[in-house]
N, C-alpha and C positions, 0 to 999 in steps of 0.2 A: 738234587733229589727233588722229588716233584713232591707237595705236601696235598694237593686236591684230587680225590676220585674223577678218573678221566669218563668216570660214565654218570657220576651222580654229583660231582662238585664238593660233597662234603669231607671234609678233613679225615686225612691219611693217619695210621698211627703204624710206629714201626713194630715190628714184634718178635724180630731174633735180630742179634747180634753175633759176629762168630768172630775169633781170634785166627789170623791166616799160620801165624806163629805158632803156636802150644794146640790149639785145634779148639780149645773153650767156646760153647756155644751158650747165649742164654737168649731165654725165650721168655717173653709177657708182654706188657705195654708197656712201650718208652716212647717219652715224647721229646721229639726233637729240639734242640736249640733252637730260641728266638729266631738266632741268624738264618737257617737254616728255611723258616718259614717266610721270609721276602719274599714278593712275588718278582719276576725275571727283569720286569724293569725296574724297581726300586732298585735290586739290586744293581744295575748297569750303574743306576742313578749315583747309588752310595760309593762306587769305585768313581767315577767322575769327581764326586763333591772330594773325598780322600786325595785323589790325583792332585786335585785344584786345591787341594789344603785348607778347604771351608771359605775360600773366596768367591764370594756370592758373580761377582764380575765376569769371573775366568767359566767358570760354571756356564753362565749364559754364554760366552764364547764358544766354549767347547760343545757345549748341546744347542748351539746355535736355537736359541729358547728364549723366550724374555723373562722378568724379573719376578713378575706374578706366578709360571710356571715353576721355576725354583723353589720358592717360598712353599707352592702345593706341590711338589716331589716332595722338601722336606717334612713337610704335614704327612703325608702319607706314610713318607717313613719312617714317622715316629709310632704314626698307629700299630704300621705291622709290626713295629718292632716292640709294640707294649709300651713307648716310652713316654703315654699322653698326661694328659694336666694333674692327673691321679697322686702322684708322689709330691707335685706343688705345694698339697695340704697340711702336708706333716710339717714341724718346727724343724732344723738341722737337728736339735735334740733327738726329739723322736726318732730321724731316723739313722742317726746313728745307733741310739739303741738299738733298734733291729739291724743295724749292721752287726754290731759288736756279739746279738744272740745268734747271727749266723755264723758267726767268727766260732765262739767256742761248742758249734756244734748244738745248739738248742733248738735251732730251726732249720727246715730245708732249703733250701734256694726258692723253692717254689713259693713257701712259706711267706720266706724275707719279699718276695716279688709282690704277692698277695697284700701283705701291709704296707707296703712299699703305696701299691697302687689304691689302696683304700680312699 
């Protein structure tokens, strides 16, 4: 699924969903999964690193890359993936709290990400 406007670059948002089964349609703005928003080479990248089972070694084999380039794929795919230095801040405490307020439903996923990434 493509997430950038092919004529303006800026971010895509979805705005119906429909069920092929029961025939249910809903329509608003939904925003896609993290996953969903990689760009096409992270993503190659992150099935490579997976493949290779997080062996930094095999990785450079396979993408026939050197070492520094690895290290900046993984950097990159932490950004796109929202998973940067941001959530480092919190104590484990903290963030299990906001785990534990997602759990029973007191906050959204979105929510928990937001604090997460404060």
């Amino acid at each position: 699924m493509i997430n950038k406007c092919p004529v303006c670059s800026e971010k895509l948002f979805v705005t119906a969903l429909h069920c092929e089964n029961c025939g249910t349609s809903l329509t608003g703005r939904f925003v896609p999964d993290t996953g969903c928003a990689v760009s096409q080479d992270i993503m190659d990248f992150i099935k490579v690193f997976i493949y290779a089972e997080g062996n930094i070694k095999q990785v450079e084999r396979l993408m026939n890359c050197s070492y520094p380039k690895v290290k900046n794929l993984l950097k990159r795919a932490k950004e796109e993936l929202h998973l940067g230095q941001g959530g480092d801040r919190l104590s484990q405490d903290e963030k299990t709290e906001v785990l534990e307020l997602l759990d029973k439903g007191e906050i959204t996923f979105e929510e928990a990400m937001k604090k997460l990434e404060e």
